[in-house]
C-alpha positions in Angstrom: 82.9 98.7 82.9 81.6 96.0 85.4 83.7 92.9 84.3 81.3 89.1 85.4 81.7 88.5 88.6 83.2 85.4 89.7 82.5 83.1 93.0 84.7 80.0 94.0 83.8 77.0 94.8 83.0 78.0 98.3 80.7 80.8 97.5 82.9 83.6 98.3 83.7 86.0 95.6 87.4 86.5 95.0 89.2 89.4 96.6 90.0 90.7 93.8 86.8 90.4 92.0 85.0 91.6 95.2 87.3 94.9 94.5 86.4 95.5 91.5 82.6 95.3 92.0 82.7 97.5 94.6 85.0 100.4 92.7 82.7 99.9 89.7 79.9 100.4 92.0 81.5 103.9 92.9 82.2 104.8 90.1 78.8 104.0 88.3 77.1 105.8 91.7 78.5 109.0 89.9 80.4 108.7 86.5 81.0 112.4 85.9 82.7 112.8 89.2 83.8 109.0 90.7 86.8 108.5 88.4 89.5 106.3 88.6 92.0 109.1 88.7 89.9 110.9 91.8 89.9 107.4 93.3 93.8 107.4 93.5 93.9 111.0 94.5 92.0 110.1 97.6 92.7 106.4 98.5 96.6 107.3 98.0 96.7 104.3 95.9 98.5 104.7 92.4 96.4 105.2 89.4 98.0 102.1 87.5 96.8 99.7 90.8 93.3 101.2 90.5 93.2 100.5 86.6 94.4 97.1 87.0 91.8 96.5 90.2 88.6 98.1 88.1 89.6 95.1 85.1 89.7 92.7 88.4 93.4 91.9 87.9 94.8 93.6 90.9 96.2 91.6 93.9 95.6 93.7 97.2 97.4 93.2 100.3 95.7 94.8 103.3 97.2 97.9 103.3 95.7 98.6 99.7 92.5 97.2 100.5 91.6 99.6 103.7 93.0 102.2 101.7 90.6 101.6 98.7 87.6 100.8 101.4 87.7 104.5 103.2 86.9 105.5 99.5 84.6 102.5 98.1 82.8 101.0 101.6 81.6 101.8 104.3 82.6 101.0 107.6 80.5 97.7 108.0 81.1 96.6 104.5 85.1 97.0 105.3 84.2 95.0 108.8 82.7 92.6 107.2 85.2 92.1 104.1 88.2 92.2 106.7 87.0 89.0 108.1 86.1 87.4 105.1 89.2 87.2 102.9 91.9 88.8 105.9 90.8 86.5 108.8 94.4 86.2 110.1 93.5 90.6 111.0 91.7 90.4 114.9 88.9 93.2 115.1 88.5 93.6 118.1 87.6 96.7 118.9 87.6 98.6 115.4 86.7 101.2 114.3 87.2 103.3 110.9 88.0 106.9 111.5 88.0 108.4 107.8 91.3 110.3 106.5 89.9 113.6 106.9 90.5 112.4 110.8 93.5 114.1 112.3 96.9 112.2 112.3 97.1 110.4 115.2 101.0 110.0 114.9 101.8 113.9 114.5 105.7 113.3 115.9 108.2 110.8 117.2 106.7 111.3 120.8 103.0 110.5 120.1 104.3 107.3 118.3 106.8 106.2 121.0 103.9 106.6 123.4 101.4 104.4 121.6 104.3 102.2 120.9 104.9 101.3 124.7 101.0 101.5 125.1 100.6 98.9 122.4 100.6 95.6 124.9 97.4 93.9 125.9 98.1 95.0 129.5 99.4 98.5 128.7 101.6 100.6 130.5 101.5 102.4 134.3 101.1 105.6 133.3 103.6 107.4 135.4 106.4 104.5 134.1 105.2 106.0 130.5 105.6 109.7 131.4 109.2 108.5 133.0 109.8 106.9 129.4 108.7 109.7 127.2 109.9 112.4 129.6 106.9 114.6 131.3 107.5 117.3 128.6 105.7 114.7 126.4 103.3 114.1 129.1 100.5 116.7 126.8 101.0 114.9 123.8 99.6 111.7 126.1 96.4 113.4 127.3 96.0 114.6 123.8 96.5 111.2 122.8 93.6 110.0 125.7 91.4 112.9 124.6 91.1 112.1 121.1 90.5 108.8 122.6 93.1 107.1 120.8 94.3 105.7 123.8 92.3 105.0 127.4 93.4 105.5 130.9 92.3 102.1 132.9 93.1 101.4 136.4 96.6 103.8 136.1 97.4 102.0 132.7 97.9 104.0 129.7 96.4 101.4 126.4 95.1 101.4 123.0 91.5 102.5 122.7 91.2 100.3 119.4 92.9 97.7 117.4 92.5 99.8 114.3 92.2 103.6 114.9 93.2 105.3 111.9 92.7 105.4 107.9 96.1 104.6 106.2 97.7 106.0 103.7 101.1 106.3 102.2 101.8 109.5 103.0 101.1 109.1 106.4 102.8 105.9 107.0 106.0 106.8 104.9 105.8 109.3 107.9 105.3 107.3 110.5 108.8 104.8 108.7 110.7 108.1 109.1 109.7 108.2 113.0 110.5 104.7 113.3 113.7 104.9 111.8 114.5 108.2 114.0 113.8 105.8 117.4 115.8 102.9 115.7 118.3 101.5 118.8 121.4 101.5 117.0 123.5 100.5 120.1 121.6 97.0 119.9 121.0 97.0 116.3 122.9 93.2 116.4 120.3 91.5 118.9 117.2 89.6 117.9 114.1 92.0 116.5 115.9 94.6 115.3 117.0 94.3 111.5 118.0 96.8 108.8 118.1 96.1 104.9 118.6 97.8 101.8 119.0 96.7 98.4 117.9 98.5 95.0 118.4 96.8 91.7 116.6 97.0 88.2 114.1 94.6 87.6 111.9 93.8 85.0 107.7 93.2 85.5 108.2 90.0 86.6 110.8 90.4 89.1 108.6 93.3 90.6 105.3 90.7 90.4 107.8 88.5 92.6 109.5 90.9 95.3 105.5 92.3 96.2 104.3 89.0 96.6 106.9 87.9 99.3 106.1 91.6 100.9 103.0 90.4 101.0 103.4 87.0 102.3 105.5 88.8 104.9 102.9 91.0 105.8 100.7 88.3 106.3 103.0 86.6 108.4 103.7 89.0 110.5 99.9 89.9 111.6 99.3 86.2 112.3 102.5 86.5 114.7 100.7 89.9 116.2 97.4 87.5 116.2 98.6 84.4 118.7 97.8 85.3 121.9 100.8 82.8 122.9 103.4 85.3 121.1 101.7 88.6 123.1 103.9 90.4 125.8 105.2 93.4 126.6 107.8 94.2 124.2 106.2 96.8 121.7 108.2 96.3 118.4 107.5 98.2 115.4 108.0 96.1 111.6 108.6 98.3 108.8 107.6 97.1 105.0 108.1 99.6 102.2 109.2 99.5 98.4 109.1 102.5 96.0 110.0 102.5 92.4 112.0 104.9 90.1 110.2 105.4 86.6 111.8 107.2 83.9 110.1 110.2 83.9 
């Protein structure tokens, strides 16, 4: 099944060759039971995307690829292919806690509390518990305990950079929170913005709109990236597309 691999002219396989290898590579490990369709059962990433990725045709964005690396690497390899072909993604402190890991978003609450504990400097924790209400204040030593966040000095902060296993379910989730905690009364002022728009298109037209989601993605983690754009502001970006087949 293993198509040739390719490497560019600066000795660095292509991403989407590099993909391929690897799910080939778990797949061969254990034919009878590594198949593509238990791949997309437990990466969440549609059978169709993991055929096109095994013939090394698929384009990832980094949402797909940490999804498919909980499944096909392990945590070093997906360290180490996160800053070769996603360098714009800062580290820092990661670490890869596998899906079977309990949701660290569970309600509105826990993510409005890692929201405002998402600066570099954090947040005082008793200005937090004022925020959140001190009903919520379990939910933030839950939070501390699972060591998804870290008390330091009386500031409430992120324990890592990336603390959590995506997957669509989960973050289709988390969009529903966001949109729960959407300021509505300011929805006219810069960094907040709404939009929806659904239209048939045909393969081409799809190809297009997911490479400018994409490119937006992109964008928006080099933003997240320059230290000279960091404050204390915690704002939440929201990128999702669906489509209707006829079933």
């Amino acid at each position: 099944m293993n198509a040739v691999s390719e490497v560019a002219n600066n000795g660095v396989q292509p991403l989407k060759q590099f993909i391929s290898d690897r799910i080939n590579d778990w797949i061969e490990f254990n034919p009878k039971r590594n198949t593509m369709l238990r791949l997309a059962e437990l990466s969440r990433v549609g059978y169709s995307t993991i055929r096109r990725h095994v013939y090394g045709e698929g384009e990832s964005n980094l949402q797909t690829f940490l999804q498919l690396a909980q499944v096909v690497l392990n945590p070093e390899e997906t360290r180490k292919a996160l800053t070769l072909y996603f360098p714009e993604v800062k580290l820092g402190e990661f670490r890869f806690i596998p899906p079977k890991f309990k949701d660290p978003i569970r309600s509105k609450e826990a993510l409005l509390i890692i929201a405002h504990s998402c600066p570099d400097n954090g947040i005082e924790l008793e200005e937090l518990e004022r925020i959140v209400g001190t009903r919520n204040t379990p939910i933030i030593h839950t939070l501390l305990e699972e060591e998804l966040l870290k008390l330091q000095d009386g500031r409430v902060k992120l324990a890592a950079d990336y603390y959590f296993s995506p997957d669509s379910q989960r973050i289709v989730r988390w969009i529903r929170y966001v949109a729960e905690l959407f300021d509505h009364l300011n929805a006219d002022k810069a960094g907040q913005f709404s939009t929806f728009r659904i239209e048939g298109l045909n393969g081409e037209g799809i190809e297009e709109v997911s490479k400018i989601l994409i490119e937006a993605e992109k964008s928006i983690q080099f933003i997240i990236n320059e230290k000279k754009y960091r404050g204390d502001i915690s704002m939440a970006t929201v990128l999702l597309s669906t489509l209707f087949p006829k079933k």
